[in-house]
C-alpha positions in Angstrom: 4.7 19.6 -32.4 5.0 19.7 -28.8 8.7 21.0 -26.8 8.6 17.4 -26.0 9.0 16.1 -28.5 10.5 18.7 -30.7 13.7 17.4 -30.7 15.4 13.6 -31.5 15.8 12.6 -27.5 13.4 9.9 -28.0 14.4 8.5 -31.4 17.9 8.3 -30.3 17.1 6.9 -27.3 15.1 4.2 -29.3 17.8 3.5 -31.5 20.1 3.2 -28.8 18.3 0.0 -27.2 17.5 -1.0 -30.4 21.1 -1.3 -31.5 21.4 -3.4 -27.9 19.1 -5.6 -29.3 21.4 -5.7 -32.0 24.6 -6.6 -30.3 23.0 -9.3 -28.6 21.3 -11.3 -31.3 25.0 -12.3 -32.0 25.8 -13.3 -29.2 22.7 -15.4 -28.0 22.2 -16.9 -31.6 26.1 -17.3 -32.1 27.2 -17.6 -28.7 29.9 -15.2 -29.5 29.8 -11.2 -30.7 32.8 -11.4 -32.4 31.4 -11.3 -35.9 29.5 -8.3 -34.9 29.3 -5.8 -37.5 30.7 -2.8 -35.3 32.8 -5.2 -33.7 34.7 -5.8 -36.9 34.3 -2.1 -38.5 36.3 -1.1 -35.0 38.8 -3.3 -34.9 37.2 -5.6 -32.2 37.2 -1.9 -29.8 33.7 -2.2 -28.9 30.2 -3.2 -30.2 27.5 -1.3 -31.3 25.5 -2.0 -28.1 28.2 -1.0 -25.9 27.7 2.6 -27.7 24.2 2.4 -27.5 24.9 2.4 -23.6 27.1 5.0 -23.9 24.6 6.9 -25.9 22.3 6.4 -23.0 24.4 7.3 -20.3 25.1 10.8 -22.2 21.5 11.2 -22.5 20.8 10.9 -19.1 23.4 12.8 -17.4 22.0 15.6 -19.7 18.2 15.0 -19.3 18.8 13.9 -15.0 20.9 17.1 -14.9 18.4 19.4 -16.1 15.8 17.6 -13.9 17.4 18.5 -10.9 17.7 22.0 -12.1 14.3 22.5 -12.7 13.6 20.6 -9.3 13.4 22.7 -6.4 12.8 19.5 -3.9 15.8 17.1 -3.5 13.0 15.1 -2.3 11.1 14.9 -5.5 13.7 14.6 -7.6 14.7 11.2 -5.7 11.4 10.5 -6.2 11.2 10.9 -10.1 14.7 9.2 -10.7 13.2 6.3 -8.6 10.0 5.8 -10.1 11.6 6.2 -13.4 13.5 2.8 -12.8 11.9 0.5 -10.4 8.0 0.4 -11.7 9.0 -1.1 -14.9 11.5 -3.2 -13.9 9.3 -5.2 -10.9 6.6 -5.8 -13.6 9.9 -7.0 -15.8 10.8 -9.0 -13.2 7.6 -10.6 -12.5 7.2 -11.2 -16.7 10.4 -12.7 -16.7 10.7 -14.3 -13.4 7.0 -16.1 -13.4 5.5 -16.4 -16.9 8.7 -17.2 -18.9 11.1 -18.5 -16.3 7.8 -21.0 -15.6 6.9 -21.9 -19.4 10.5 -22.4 -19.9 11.9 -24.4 -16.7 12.4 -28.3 -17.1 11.2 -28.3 -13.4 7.5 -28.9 -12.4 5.4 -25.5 -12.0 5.6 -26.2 -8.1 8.9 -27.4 -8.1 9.7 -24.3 -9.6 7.7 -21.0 -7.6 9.3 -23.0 -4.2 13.2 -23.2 -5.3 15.1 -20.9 -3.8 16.7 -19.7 -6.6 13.5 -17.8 -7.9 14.0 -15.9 -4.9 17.2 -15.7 -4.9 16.9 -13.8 -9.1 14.1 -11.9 -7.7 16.2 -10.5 -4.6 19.5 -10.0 -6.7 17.9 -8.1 -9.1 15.4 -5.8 -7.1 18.4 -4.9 -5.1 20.2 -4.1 -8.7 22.9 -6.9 -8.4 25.0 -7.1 -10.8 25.2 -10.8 -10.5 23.5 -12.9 -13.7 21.2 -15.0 -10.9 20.1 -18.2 -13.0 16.3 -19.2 -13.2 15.8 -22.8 -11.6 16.0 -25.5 -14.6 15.9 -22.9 -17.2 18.2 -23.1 -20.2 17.3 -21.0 -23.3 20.4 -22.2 -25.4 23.4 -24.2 -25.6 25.9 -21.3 -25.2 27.6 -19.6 -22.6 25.0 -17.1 -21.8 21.9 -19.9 -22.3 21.5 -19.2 -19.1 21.0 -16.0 -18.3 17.6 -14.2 -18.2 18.3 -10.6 -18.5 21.5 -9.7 -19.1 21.4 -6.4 -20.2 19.8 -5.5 -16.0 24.1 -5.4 -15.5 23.7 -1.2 -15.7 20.9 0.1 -14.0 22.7 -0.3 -10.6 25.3 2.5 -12.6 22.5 4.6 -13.9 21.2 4.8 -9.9 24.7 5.5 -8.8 24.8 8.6 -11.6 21.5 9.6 -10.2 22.5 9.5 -6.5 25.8 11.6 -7.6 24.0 14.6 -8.9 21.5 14.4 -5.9 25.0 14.9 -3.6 26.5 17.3 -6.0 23.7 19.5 -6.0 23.2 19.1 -2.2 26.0 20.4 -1.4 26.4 23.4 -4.2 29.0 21.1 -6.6 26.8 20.8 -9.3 28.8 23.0 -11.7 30.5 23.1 -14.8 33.9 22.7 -13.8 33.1 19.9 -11.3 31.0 18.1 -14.5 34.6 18.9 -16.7 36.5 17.2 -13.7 34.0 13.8 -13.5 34.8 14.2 -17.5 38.2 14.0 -17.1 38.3 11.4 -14.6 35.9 9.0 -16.8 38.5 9.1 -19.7 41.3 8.4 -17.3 39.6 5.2 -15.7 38.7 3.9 -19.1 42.7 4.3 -20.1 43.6 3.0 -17.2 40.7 0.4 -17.5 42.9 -2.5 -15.9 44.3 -0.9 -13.2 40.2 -1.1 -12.0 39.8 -4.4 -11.9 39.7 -4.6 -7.7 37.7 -1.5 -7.4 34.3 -3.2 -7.5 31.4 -0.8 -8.1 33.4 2.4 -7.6 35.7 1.1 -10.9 32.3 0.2 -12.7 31.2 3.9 -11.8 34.8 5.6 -12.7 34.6 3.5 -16.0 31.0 4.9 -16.8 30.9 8.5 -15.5 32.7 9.9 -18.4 29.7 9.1 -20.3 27.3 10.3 -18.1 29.2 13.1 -17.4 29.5 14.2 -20.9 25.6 14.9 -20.9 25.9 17.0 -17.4 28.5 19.6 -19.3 26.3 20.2 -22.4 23.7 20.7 -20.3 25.5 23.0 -18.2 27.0 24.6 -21.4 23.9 25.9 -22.5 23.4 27.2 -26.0 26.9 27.6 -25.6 29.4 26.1 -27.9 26.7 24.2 -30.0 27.8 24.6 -33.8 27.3 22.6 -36.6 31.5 22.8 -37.5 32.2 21.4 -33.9 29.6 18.8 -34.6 31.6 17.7 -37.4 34.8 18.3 -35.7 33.3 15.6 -33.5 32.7 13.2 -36.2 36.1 13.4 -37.0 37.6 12.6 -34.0 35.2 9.5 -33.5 37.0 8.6 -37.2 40.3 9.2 -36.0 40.4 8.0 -32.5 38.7 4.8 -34.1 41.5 4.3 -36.2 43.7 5.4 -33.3 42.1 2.4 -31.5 41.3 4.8 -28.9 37.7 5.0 -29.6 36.0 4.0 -26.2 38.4 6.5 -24.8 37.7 9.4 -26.7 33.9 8.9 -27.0 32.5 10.4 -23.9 34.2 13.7 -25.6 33.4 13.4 -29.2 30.5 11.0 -28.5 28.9 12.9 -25.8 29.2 16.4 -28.0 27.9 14.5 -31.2 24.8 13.2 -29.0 23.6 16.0 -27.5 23.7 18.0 -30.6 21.8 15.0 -32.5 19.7 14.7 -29.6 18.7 18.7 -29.5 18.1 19.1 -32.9 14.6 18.0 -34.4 14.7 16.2 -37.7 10.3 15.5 -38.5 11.6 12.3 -40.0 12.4 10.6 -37.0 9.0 11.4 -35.1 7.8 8.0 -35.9 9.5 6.6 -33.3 8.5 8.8 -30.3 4.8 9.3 -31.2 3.9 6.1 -29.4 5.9 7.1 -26.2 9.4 6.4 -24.9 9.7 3.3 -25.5 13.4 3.0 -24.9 13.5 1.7 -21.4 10.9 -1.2 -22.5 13.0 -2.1 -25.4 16.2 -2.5 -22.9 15.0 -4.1 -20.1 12.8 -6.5 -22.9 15.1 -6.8 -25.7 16.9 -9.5 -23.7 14.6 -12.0 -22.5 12.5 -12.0 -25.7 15.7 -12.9 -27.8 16.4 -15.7 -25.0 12.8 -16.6 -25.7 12.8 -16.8 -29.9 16.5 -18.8 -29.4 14.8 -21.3 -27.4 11.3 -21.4 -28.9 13.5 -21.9 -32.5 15.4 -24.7 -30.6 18.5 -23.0 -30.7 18.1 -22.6 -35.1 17.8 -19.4 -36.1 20.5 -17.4 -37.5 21.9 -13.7 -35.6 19.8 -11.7 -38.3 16.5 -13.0 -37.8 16.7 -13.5 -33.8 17.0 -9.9 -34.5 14.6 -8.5 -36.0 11.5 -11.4 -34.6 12.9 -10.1 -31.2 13.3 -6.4 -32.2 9.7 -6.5 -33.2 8.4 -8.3 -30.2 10.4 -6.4 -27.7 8.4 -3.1 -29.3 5.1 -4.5 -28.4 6.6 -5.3 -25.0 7.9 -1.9 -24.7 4.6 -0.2 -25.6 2.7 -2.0 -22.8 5.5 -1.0 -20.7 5.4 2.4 -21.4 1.6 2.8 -21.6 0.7 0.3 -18.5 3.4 1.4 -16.1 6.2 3.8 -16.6 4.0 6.6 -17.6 1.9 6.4 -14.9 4.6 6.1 -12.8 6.3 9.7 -13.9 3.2 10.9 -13.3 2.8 10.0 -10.0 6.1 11.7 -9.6 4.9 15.0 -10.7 2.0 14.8 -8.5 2.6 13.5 -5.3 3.5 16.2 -3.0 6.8 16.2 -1.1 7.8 18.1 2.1 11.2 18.2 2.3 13.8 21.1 2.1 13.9 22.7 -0.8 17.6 22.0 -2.4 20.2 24.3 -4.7 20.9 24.0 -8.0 
């Protein structure tokens, strides 16, 4: 077993879009999440999507952190956290945006590639807008979100906001454990005070996430430090209680985030199924989407939450492993390799 993958990063990560995939079978076959398993079990707090992203948040302010550790180029890390998002998601784009967009649009094929609004979904979402830009003449369901392409695209514009925040922190000599406890503390703050962010636009989308991402940066700042199976548990605990405090978005980038990373660093052989064949947890997300769209409107609207699920969950793996093994790996290659000659940075 390889340092790579000697450890549960991957299959966490995988079950973290997977359970995204989840969440949203209800809602595109049902047109509502409501009866949501995790939904219910919560007390309508959250789904268990909305954890998945947290999970993935936590992840990657622990993983992005210790990239730019172990970068001595500012340059080159840029480069990395760039080429880990955008490769994959313009050949998503161009799946979504030209072969299903065109089999599924009521408009003629050259009515179609000459509206504006293809160009219009293709600018939106290359510039990571968070706005859900309509295909011309497609509608996958009769729901509210029939016609949306890719809805889950809404947080990669916050993922490259995290990344350009620990560029600037370590830039500057801030990237440190106390400043990590502070963006901690503010994240739980702005999701208390979730409301009084309504006005603030992408800095109240950021203050609302951070505490996630953040969560990641202390463990990994924390070292070896603090990690103990009785804290783990502790952790557990208090996702119980403030669940049943109805305070459990609040209190999960603390117990969440510590309960992750201690998952995430441990290495249980059972789970190395689901990493062998790569990281398929970026495919799966920026997939898992369209393909349900797809089955809901390829079933004519029929088929019930459970098996949108698991046709799309199956479909969106084979999607993810051509993703994985066609483009994003060559892309973090690339990243490794190709020489940079900027400054080299602090840490």
């Amino acid at each position: 077993m390889t340092a790579r993958t000697a450890n549960n990063f991957d299959a966490l990560r995988f079950c973290a879009a997977a359970s995204v995939i989840f969440s949203h079978a209800f809602l595109l076959a049902d047109g509502t999440e409501d009866g949501e398993w995790f939904a219910w079990l919560t007390g309508n707090q959250t789904i268990l999507g909305l954890v998945g992203v947290f999970v993935f948040f936590t992840i990657s302010g622990y993983l992005v952190t210790g990239s730019y550790l172990s970068t001595r180029s500012p340059g080159r890390f840029a480069l990395k956290r760039g080429l880990r998002i955008f490769p994959g998601l313009w050949v998503n784009l161009l799946v979504v945006g030209l072969m299903l967009g065109g089999c599924v649009t009521t408009l003629s094929w050259h009515d179609y590639l000459t509206d504006p609004g293809l160009g219009l979904f293709f600018r939106n979402n290359l510039l990571l807008q968070v706005e859900n830009t309509p295909l011309p003449g497609v509608v996958f369901s009769r729901n509210d979100a029939g016609l949306i392409a890719n809805g889950a695209l809404w947080t990669l514009r916050y993922e490259l906001m995290m990344y350009v925040m620990v560029l600037l922190l370590g830039l500057v000599g801030l990237l440190r454990f106390w400043v990590c406890v502070v963006l901690l503390g503010i994240g739980v703050a702005a999701i208390g005070f979730e409301r009084a962010l309504t006005d603030w636009g992408d800095l109240g989308e950021w203050a609302w996430l951070v505490g996630f991402f953040a969560a990641g940066m202390v463990m990994r700042l924390l070292g070896d430090r603090g990690r103990d199976r009785r804290l783990a548990w502790l952790a557990v605990a208090g996702l119980v209680v403030s669940g049943w405090l109805h305070l459990f978005i609040v209190l999960f980038p603390v117990f969440g985030g510590y309960l992750t990373i201690y998952v995430a660093e441990r290495h249980w052989p059972r789970l190395d199924f689901l990493s062998r064949a790569g990281d398929l947890s970026y495919g799966l997300y920026i997939y898992g989407w369209p393909i349900e769209q797809t089955v809901v409107w390829a079933s004519g609207d029929r088929l019930a939450w459970w098996q949108v699920f698991l046709l799309s969950l199956a479909l969106a793996i084979l999607a993810a492993l051509a993703s994985w093994h066609g483009v994003e790996k060559w892309a973090l290659r690339l990243g490794h390799r190709a020489p940079i000659q900027l400054p080299a940075g602090g840490s």
